[in-house]
C-alpha positions as CSV (number, residue, x, y, z in Angstrom):
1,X,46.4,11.2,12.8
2,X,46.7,14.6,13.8
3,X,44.5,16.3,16.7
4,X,42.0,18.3,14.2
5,X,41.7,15.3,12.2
6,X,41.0,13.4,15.2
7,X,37.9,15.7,16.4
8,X,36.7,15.9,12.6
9,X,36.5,12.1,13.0
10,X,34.7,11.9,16.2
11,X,32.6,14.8,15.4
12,X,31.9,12.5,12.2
13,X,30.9,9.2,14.1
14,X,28.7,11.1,15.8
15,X,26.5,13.7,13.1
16,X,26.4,10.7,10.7
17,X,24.2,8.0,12.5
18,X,22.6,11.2,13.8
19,X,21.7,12.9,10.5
20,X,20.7,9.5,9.0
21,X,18.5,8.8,11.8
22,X,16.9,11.9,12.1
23,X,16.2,11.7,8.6
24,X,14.6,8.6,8.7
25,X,12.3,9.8,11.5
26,X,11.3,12.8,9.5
27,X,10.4,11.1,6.9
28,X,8.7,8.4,8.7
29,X,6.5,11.5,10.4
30,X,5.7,13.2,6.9
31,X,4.6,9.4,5.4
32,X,2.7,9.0,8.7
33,X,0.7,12.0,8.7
34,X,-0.9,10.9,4.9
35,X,-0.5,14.2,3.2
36,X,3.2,15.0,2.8
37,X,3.7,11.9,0.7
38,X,3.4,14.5,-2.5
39,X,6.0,17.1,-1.2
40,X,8.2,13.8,-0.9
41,X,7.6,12.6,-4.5
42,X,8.6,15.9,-6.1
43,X,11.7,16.4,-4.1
44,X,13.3,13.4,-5.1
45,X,12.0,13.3,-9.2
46,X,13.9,16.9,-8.6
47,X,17.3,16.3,-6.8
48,X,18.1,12.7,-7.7
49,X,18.7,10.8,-10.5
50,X,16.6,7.3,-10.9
51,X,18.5,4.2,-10.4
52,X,17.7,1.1,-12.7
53,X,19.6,-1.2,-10.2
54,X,16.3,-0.8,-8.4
55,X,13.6,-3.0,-9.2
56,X,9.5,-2.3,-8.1
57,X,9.1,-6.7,-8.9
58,X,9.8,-7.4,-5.3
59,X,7.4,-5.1,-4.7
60,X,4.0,-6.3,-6.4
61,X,3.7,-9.4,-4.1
62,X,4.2,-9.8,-0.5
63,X,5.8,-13.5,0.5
64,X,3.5,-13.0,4.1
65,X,1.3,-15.6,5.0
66,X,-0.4,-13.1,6.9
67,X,-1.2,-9.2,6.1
68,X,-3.6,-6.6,6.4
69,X,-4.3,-3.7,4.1
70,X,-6.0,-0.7,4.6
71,X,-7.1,1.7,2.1
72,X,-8.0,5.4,2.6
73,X,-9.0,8.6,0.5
74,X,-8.2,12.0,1.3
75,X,-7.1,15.7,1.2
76,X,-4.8,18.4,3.0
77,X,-7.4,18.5,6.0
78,X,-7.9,14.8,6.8
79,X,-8.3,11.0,5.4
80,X,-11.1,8.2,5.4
81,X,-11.0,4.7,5.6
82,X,-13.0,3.4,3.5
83,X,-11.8,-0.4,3.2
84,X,-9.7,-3.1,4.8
85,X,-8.4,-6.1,3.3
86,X,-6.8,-9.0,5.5
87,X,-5.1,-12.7,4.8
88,X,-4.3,-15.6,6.0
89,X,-2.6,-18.1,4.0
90,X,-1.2,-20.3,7.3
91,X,-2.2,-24.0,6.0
92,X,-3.7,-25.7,3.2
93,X,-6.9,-23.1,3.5
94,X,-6.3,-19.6,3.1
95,X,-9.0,-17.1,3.9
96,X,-9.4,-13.8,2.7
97,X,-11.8,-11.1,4.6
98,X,-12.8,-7.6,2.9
99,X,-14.4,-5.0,4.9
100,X,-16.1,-2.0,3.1
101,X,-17.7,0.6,5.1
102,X,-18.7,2.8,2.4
103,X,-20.5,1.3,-1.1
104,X,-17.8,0.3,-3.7
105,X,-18.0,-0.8,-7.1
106,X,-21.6,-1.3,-6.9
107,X,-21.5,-3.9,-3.7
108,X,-22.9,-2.7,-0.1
109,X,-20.6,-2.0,2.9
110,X,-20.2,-5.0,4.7
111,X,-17.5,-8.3,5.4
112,X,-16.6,-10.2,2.5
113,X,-15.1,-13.4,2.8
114,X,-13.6,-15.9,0.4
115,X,-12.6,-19.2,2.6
116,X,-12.7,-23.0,1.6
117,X,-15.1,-25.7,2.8
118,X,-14.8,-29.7,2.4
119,X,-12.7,-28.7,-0.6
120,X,-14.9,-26.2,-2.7
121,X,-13.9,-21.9,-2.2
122,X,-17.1,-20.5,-1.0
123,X,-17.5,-16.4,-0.9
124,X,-19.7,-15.0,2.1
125,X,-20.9,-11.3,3.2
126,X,-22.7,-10.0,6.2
127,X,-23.7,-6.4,6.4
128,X,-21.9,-4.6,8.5
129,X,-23.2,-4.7,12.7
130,X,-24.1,-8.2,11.6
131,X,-22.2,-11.5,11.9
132,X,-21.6,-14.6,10.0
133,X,-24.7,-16.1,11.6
134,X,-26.9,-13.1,11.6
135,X,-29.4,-11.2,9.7
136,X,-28.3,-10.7,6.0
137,X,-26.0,-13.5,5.5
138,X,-24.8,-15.3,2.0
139,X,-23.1,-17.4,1.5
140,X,-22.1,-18.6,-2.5
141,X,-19.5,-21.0,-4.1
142,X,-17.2,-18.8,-5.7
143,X,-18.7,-20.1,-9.8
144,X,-22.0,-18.5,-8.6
145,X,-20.3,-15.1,-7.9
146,X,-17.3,-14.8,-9.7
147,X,-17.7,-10.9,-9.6
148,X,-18.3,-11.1,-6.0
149,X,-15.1,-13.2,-5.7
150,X,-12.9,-10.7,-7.9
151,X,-14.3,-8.0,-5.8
152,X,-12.8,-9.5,-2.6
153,X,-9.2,-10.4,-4.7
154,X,-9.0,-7.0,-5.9
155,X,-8.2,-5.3,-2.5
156,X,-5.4,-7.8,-2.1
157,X,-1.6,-6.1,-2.3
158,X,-1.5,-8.2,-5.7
159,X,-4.6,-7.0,-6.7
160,X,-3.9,-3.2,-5.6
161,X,-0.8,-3.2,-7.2
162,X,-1.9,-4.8,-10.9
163,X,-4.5,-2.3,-10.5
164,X,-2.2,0.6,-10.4
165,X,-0.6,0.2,-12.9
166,X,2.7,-1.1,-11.2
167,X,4.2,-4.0,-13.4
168,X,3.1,-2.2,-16.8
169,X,4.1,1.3,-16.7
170,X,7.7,2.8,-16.8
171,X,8.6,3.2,-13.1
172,X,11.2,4.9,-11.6
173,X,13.0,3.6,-8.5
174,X,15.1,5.5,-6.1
175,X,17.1,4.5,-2.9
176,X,18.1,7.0,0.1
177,X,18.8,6.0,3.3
178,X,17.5,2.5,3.2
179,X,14.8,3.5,2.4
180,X,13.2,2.9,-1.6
181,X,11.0,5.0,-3.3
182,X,9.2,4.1,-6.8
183,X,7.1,6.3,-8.6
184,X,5.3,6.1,-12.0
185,X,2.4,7.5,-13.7
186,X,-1.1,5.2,-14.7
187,X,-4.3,6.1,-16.4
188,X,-7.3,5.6,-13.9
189,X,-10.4,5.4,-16.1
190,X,-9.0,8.3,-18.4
191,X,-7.7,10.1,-15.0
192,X,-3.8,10.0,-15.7
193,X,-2.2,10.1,-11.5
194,X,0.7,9.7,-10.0
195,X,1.5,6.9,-8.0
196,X,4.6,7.0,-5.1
197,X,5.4,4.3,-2.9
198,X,8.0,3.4,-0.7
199,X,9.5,0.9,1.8
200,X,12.6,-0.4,3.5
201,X,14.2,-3.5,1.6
202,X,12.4,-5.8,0.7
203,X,9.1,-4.9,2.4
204,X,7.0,-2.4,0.9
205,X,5.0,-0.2,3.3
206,X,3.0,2.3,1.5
207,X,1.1,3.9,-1.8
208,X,0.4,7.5,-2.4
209,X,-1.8,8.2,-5.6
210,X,-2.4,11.9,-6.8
211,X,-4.2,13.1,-9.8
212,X,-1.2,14.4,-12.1
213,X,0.0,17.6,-11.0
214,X,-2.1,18.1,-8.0
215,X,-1.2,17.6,-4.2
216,X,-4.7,18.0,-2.8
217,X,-6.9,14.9,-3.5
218,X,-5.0,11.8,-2.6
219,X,-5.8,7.5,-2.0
220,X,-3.3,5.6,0.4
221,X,-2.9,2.0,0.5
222,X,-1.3,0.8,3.8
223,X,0.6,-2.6,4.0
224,X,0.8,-4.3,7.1
């Protein structure tokens, strides 16, 4: 090997990792700050080419018996929790906790709980400030409330994602860096938006959903 082949190589070893890593960093930084997600989503539908080896199915479940979701709403100036979701599936008994701060879908902010009892699923709720043995408590098998129940399911990742849209419509999938991206188009209540979301093998991470063709308003499902 000659001696300018020999710096091209080491120069190599060296701005490769570099580049990737930086890269990665960057784009963790743009995900993390919530509204950047968009900017994202257009470059790639512009400078690369979808790739049907990559599959969103490992993405509408999670195999954890144990994760939190959170779920915001937001703009270019800032973003608001509104919700939380978290499992546990350890055991024969799997619990399920919604927290809604703000009123959704035509329930009050508070914890939402679907657990199991001597056998029988039971769903509870406690305003919020309150506790499960405090002012405001119910507590229902889950036949009495079935819309109660559905309410809690539906902030699951299974429920987030079979709301979005994700195993029905045509989705593209993408994969730079590690890193995949997958991004397809639903119709929310005659509201047609864009949905984006992205993360490293088999883990997903996040969800970005824009009304088609505008970067402003924006929801964000967090995986954790």
């Amino acid at each position: 090997m000659s001696a300018k082949r020999k710096i091209i190589f080491k120069e190599a070893l060296f701005t490769v990792p570099f580049l990737l890593i930086a890269s990665l960093i960057t784009a963790a930084v743009m995900f993390k700050a919530g509204r950047s997600a968009y900017d994202i989503e257009q470059l790639v539908k512009m400078n690369f080419t979808s790739d049907a080896s990559q599959n969103i199915t490992g993405y509408l479940t999670t195999a954890s018996k144990a994760y939190d979701v959170d779920y915001y709403y937001g703009d270019n100036e800032s973003s608001v929790l509104y919700a939380q979701f978290k499992y546990e599936g350890k055991g024969d008994e799997p619990k399920s906790t919604l927290t809604l701060y703000e009123a959704r879908d035509g329930f009050d902010p508070g914890v939402y709980t679907t657990a199991w009892f001597f056998g029988e699923e039971y769903v509870t709720y406690w305003p919020l400030g309150s506790s499960a043995d405090g002012a405001g408590f119910e507590k229902y098998l889950t036949t009495e409330v079935p819309v109660m129940y559905n309410l809690v399911k539906s902030y699951s990742w299974d429920g987030a994602m079979l709301s979005s849209g994700a195993g029905d419509e045509l989705v593209s999938g993408y994969s730079l860096f590690g890193i995949k991206l997958f991004i397809w188009d639903y119709s929310d209540n005659g509201t047609i938006r864009e949905n984006f979301l992205w993360g490293i093998g088999g883990n997903p991470r996040e969800m970005y959903s824009y009304i088609h063709g505008t970067q402003g308003e924006y929801k964000k499902i967090v995986l954790k």
